[in-house]
C-alpha positions as CSV (number, residue, x, y, z in Angstrom):
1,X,-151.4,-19.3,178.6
2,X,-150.8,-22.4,180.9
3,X,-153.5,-24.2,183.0
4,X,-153.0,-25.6,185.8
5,X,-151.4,-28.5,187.2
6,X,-154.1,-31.7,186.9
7,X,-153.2,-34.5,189.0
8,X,-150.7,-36.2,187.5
9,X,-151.1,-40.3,187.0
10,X,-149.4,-42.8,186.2
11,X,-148.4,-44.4,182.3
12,X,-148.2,-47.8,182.1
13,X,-144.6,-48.6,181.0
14,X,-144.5,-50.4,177.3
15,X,-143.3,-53.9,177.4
16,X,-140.4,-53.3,174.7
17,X,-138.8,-50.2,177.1
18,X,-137.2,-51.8,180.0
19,X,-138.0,-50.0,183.1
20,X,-135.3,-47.4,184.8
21,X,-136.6,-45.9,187.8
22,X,-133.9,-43.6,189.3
23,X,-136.9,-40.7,190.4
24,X,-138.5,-42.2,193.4
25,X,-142.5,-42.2,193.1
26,X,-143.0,-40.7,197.1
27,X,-141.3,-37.7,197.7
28,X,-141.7,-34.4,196.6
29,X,-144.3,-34.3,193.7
30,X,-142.6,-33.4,189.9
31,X,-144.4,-32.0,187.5
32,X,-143.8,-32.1,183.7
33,X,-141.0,-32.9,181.7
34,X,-139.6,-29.8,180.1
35,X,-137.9,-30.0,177.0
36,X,-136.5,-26.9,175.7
37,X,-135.4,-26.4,171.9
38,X,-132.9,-23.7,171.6
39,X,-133.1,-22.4,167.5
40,X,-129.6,-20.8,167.0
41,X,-128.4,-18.1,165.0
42,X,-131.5,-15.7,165.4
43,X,-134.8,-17.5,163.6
44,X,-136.7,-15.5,160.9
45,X,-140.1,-15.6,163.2
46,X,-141.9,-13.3,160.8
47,X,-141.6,-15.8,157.9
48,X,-142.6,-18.8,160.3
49,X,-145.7,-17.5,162.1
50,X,-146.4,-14.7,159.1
51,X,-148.9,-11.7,159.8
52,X,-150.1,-12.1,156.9
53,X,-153.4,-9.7,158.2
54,X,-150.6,-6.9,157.9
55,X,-150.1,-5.0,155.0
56,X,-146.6,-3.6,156.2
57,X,-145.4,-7.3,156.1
58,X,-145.7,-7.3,152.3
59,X,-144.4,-3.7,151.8
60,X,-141.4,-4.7,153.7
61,X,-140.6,-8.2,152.0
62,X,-141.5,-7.8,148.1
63,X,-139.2,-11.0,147.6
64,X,-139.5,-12.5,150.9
65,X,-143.0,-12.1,151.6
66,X,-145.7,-15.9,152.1
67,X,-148.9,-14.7,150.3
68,X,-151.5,-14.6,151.8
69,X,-154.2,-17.4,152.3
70,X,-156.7,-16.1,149.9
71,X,-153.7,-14.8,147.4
72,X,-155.3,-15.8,144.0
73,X,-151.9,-15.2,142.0
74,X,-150.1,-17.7,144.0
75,X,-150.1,-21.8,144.4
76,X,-152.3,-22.8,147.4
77,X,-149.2,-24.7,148.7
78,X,-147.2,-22.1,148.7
79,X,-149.6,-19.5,150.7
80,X,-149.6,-19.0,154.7
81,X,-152.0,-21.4,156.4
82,X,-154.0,-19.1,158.4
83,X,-154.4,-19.4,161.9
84,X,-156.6,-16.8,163.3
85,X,-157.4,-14.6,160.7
86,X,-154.2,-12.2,161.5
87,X,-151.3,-14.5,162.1
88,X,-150.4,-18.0,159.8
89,X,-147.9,-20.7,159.9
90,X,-145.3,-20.8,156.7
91,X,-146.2,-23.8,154.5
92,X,-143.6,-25.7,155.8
93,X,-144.9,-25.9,159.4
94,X,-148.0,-27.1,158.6
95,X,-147.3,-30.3,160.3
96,X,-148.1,-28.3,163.8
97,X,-151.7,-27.8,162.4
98,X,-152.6,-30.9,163.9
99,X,-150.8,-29.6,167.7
100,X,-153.1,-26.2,167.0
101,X,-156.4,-27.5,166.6
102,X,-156.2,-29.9,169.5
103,X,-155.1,-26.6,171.3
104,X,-152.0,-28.1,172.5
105,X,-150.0,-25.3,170.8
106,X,-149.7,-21.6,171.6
107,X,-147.3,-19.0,170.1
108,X,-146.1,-16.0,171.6
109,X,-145.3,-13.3,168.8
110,X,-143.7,-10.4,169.5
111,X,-141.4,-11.7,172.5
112,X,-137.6,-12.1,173.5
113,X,-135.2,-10.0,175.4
114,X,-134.6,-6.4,176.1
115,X,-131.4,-6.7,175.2
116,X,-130.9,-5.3,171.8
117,X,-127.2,-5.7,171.0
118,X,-128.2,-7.7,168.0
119,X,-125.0,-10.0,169.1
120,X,-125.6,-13.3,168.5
121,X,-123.1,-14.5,171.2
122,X,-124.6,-11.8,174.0
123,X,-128.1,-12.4,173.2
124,X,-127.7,-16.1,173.9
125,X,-125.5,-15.4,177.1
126,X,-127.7,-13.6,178.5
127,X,-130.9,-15.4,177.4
128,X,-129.3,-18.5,178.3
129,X,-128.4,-17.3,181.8
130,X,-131.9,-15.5,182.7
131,X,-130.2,-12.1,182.9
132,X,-130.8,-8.2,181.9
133,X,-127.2,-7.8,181.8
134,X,-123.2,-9.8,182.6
135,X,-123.7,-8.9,185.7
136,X,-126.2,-11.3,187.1
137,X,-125.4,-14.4,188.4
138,X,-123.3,-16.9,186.2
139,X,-125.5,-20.3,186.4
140,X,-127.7,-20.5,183.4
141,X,-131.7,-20.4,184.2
142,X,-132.1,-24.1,183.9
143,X,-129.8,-25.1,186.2
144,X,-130.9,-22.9,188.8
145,X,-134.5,-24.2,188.2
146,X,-132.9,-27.6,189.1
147,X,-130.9,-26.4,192.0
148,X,-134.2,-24.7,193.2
149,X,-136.6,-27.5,192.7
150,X,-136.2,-30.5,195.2
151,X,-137.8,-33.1,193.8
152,X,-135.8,-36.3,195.3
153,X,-134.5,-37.2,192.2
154,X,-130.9,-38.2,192.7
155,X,-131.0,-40.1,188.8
156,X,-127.9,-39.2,186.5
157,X,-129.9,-38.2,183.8
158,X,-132.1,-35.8,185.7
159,X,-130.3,-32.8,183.0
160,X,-129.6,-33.6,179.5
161,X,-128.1,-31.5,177.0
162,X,-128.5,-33.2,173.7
163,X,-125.3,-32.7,171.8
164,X,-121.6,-33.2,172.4
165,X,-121.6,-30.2,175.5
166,X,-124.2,-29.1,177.8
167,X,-126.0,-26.3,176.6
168,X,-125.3,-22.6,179.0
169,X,-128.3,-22.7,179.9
170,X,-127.9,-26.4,182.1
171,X,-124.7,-24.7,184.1
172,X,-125.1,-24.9,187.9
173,X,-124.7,-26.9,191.2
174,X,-126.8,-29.7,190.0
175,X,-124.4,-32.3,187.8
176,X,-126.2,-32.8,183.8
177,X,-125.3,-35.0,181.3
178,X,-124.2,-34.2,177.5
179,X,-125.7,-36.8,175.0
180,X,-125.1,-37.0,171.5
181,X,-126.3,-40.2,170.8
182,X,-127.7,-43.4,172.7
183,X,-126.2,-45.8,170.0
184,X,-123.0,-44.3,171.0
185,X,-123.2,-46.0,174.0
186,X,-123.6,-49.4,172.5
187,X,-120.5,-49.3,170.6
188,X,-121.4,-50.8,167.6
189,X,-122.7,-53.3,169.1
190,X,-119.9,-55.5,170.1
191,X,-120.5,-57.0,173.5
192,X,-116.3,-57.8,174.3
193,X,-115.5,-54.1,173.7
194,X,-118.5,-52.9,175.8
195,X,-117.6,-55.1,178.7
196,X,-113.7,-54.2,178.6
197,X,-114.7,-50.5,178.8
198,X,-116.8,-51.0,181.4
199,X,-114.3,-53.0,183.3
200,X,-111.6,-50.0,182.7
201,X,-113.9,-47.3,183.6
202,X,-114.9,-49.4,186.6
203,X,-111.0,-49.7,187.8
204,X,-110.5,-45.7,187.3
205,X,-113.1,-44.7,189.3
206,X,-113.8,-46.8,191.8
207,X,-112.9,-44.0,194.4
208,X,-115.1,-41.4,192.3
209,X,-118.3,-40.2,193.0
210,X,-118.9,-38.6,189.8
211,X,-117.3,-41.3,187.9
212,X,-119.9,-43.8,189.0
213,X,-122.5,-41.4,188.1
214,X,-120.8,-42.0,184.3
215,X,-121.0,-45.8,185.2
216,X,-124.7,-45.7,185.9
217,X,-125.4,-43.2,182.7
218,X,-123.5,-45.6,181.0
219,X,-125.7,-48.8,182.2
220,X,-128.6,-46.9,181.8
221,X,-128.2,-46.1,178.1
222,X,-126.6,-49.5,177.1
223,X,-130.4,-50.8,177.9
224,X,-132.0,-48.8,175.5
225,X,-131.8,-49.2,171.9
226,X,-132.9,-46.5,169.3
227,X,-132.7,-49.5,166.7
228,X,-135.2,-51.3,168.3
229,X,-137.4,-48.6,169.1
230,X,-140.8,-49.4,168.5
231,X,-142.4,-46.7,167.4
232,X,-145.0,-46.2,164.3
233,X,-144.1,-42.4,164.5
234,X,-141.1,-41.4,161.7
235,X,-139.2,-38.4,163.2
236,X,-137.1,-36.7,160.6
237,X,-133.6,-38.3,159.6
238,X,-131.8,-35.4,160.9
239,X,-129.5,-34.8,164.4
240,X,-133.1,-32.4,165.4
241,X,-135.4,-35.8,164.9
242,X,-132.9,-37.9,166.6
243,X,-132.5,-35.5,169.5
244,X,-136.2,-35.7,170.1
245,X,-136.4,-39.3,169.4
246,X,-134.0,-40.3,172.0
247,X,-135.3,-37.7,174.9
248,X,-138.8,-39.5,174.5
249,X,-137.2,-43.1,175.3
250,X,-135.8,-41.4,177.8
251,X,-139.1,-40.0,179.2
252,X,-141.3,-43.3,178.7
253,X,-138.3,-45.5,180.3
254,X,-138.8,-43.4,183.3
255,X,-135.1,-42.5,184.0
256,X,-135.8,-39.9,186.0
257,X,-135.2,-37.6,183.2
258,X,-136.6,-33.4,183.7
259,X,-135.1,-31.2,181.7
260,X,-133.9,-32.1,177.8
261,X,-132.1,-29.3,176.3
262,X,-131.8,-29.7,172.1
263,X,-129.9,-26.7,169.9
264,X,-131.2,-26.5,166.2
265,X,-129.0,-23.8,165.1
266,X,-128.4,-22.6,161.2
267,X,-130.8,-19.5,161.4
268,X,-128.5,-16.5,160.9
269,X,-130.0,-15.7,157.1
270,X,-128.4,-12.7,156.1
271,X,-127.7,-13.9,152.2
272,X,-130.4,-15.8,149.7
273,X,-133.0,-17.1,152.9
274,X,-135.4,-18.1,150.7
275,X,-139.2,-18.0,151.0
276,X,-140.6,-21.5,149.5
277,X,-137.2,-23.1,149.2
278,X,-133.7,-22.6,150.5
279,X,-132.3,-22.8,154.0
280,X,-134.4,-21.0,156.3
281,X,-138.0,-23.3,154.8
282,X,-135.5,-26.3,155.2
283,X,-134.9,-25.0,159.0
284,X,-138.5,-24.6,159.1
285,X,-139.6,-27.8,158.0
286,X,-137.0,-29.8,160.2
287,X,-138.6,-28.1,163.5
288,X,-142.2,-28.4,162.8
289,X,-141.9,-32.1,161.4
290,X,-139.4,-33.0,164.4
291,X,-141.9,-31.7,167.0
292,X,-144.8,-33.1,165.1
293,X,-143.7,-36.6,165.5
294,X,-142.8,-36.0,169.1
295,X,-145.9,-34.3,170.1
296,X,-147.5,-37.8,168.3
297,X,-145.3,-40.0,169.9
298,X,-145.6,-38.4,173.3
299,X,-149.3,-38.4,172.9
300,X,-150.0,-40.4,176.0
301,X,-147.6,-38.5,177.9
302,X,-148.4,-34.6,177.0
303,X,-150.2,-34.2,180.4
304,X,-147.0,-34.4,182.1
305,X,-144.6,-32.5,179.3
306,X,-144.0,-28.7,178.2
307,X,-141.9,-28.4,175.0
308,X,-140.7,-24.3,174.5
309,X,-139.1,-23.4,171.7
310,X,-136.6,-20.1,171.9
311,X,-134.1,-18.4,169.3
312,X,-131.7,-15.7,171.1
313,X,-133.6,-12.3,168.7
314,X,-136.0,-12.0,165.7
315,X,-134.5,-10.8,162.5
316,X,-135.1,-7.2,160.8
317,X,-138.3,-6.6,159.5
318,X,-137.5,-5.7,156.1
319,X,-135.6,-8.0,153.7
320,X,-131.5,-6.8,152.4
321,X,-130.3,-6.4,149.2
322,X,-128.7,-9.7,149.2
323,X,-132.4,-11.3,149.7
324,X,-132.1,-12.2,153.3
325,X,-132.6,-10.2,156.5
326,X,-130.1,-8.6,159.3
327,X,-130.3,-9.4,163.1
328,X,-132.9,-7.8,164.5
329,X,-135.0,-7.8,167.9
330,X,-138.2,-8.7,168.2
331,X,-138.8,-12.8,168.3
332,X,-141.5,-15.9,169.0
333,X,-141.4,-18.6,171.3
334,X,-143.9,-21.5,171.1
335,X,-145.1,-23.7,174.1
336,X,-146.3,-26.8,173.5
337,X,-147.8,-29.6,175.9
338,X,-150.9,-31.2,177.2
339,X,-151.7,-28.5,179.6
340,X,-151.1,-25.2,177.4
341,X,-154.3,-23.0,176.2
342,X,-153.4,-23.3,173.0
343,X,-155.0,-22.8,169.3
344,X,-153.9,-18.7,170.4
345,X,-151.3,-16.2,169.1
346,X,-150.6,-14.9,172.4
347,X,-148.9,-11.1,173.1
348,X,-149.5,-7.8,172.3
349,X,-148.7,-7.3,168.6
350,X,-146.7,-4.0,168.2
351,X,-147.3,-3.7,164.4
352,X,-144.6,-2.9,161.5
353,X,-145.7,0.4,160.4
354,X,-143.6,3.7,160.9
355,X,-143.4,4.5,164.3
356,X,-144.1,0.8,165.6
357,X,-140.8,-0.4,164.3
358,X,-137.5,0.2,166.8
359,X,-134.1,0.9,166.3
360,X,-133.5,0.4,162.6
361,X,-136.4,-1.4,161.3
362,X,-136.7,-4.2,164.0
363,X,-140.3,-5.9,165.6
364,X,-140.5,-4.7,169.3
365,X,-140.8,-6.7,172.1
366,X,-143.9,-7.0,174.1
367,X,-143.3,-9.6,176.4
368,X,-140.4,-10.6,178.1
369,X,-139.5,-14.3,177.4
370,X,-139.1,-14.9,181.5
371,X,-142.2,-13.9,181.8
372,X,-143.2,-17.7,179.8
373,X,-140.6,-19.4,181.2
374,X,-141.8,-18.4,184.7
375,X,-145.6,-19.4,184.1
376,X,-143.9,-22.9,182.5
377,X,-141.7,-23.3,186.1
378,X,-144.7,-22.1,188.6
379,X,-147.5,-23.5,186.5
380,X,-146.1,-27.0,185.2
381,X,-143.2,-27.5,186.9
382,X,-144.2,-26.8,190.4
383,X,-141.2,-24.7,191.0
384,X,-142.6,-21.6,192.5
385,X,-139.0,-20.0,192.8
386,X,-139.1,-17.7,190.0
387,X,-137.2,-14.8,191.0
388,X,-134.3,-16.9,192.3
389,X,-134.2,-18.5,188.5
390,X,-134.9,-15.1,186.7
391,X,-133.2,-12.4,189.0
């Protein structure tokens, strides 16, 4: 799925981002950036990357169902773009075509956990740790990446969890940073208040280590702008776009930043989910535009980044009565990055048909999602620790 690790080289540094260089250029060698996006509440994968080669899928979902790409009773805009013949995106991620054909994009169908709870808030604990079961270790799999991974980079903003918390998955040894907005850190603009805050924070912890690790975030971000980003990508007006947005200033002002962690949650469609319209397409629409625009803006930079995308289990493979569909198991994960052999639906499809389907009606799982995070640490991230991150 991955290739491997070209020598990396250097970017030149755009004259409008001022440039931060906490990660010192001679010690041990880093790999990409890796940016995961975390979609909450269980994500409809069979609507977003449909088998539309499958007549099952159809049986299952009378209401639910994309047509297929040669469906002559439907709107062409409303049909599955194909991919490969068997597999094709929902209309509304169309915007990744571009990411496909330069091969820059694979999916991996019929993957997730073997958990199969069908809790929402177990699924993600234990995804989000790296464990079969509670009793593995605590840290979440990112943060024992980081705790793992020497890479002589002692900058503040090595971790961030976009949003007001850190995400599970950053919890460890190594200190990470929430981040909910850069702007925040400008308040409003109004140089007196910025510089009387800084004074205070600067009184209160003048004896604290971590405090002045705040301080330097604090400096750090005060010297970038997301007004004044210069930019002729639009990322969607929505917190998603905005997450992405502000973790690729981070990247290209060289910060030191490895690991961005962004949540797009709303995904749990048990009622009215909608096929063209509605929230799940919305949801739909949000990710592929939002990664779209990044994968465009990072263009220069995709030989040294790996963007995965996870959701904590698939959803059942038949639609309710109440026109949505019920947890199920079975999900999709999509890696994205300059290094990825993409323009491939990777994974053993299990089918839907009787006798394929587990538990009540539910896509099996045919690969383990550690198994793709563990190619993305050893391949592209040089971190050849795998079964202390994934035990």
């Amino acid at each position: 799925m991955l290739e491997t690790l070209p020598v990396l080289h250097q970017i030149p540094t755009k004259t409008w981002m001022p440039r931060l260089s906490f990660a010192p250029k001679d010690t041990a060698p880093r790999g990409d950036t890796l940016v995961v996006v975390f979609l909450r509440g269980a994500a409809d994968v069979l609507n977003m990357v449909v088998p539309h080669g499958e007549d099952n899928y159809y049986s299952l979902r009378p209401t639910l169902n994309i047509p297929r790409p040669d469906d002559p009773r439907s709107k062409k805009e409303e049909r599955v773009v194909d991919l490969d013949g068997f597999f094709g995106f929902h209309p509304n991620m169309s915007s990744l075509l571009e990411a496909w054909k330069s091969r820059q994009l694979a999916i991996i169908h019929a993957c997730g956990a073997l958990d199969e709870s069908r809790s929402h808030f177990k699924a993600m604990e234990l995804m989000e740790r790296g464990v079969d079961d509670e009793r593995g270790p605590a840290s979440g799999w990112i943060g024992r990446h980081l705790a793992t991974l020497n890479t002589g980079n002692s900058s503040p903003l090595r971790a961030v969890g976009m949003g007001t918390h850190p995400q599970r998955s950053l919890s460890g040894s190594v200190p990470v940073s929430a981040l909910r907005s850069i702007a925040d850190f400008h308040l409003g603009g109004d140089p007196r208040a910025l510089q009387q805050m800084r004074a205070a924070l600067n009184f209160v912890y003048q004896d604290d280590v971590l405090g002045q690790d705040t301080l330097s975030i604090m400096d750090t971000l005060q010297k970038l702008d997301p007004a004044n980003y210069q930019s002729s990508i639009a990322y969607p007006d929505t917190e998603f776009g905005l997450a992405l947005k502000q973790t690729a200033m981070l990247i290209k002002s060289e910060v030191g930043l490895e690991v961005s962690a962004i949540d797009l949650g709303g995904w749990d469609t048990h009622f009215t989910q909608g096929s063209m319209t509605g929230l799940m397409p919305n949801l739909m629409k949000d990710l592929a535009e939002g990664l779209a625009a990044f994968h465009a803006d990072m263009a220069d930079h995709m030989n040294k980044l790996t963007t995965v995308t996870m959701s904590e289990f698939g959803r059942r493979a038949y639609e309710n009565g109440s026109l949505g569909t019920d947890h199920g198991h079975g999900s999709m994960m999509m890696v994205l990055g300059g290094n990825v052999d993409g323009g491939k639906v990777h994974g053993q499809w299990p089918g839907l048909g009787e006798g394929q389907l587990i538990g009540p009606g539910d896509l099996a799982v045919t690969t383990d999602y550690r198994d793709v995070l563990s190619e993305v640490l050893s391949k592209r991230l040089n971190n050849p620790a795998t079964s202390d991150v994934f035990s």
